[in-house]
N, C-alpha and C positions, 0 to 999 in steps of 0.2 A: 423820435423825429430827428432828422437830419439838422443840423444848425448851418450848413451853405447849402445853396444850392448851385448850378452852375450848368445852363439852358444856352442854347445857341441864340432861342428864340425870346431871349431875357435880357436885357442891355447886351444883345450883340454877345452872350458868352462869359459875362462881368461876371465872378462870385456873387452872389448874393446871401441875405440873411433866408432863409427857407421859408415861402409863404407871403415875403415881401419884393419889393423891386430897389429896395436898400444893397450900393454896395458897402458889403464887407471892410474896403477901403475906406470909409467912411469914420468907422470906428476907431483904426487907429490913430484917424487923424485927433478925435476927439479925444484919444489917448494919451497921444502927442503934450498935447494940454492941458494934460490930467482932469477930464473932465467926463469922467463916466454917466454921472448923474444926469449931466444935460442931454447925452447923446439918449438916454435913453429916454428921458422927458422929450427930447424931439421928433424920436423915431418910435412912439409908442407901440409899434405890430411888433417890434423886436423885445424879447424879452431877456431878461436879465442871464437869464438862462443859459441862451443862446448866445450870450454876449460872453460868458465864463467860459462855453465850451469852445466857442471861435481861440477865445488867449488862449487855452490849453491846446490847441490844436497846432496851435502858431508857435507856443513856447517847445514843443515837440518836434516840429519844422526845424526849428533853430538848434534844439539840441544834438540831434542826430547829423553829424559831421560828414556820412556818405548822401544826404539827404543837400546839407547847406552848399558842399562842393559843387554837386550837378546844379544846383540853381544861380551861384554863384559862376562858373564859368561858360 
C-alpha cells in the first residue's frame, strides 16, 4: 500500500496519508515537537506504519543532493 497519496480531488492536491484526508504536513509538525505518540493517538486511520514509511521517504528526499537542489531552487 502506498503511504501518500496525492489526488487533485483530495484537499485541492495536499499529500495525503493513503486512505485518509490527513496531510502529511501534519505529521511533521507533530514531529517538530517530538510528539509521535499523540499524532498518532489523534490521527488514528494512520498508522504507525505509514508514519515510518512517510520519515524514510522524506529522510531520502533530504539525502539525495540532485533531488534537495531542484526543490530548494
Amino acid at each position: 500500500m502506498k503511504s501518500i497519496n496525492v489526488d487533485k480531488d483530495i484537499l485541492s492536491g495536499t499529500p495525503v496519508f493513503s486512505g485518509t484526508r490527513i496531510p502529511v504536513s501534519i505529521l511533521f509538525d507533530y514531529l517538530e515537537d517530538n510528539q509521535l505518540d499523540e499524532f498518532l493517538e489523534n490521527y488514528p486511520t494512520v498508522s504507525r506504519e505509514q508514519v515510518s514509511e512517510v520519515i524514510k521517504l522524506a529522510a531520502k528526499l533530504v539525502n539525495d543532493p540532485h533531488n534537495l537542489n531542484e526543490n530548494l531552487n
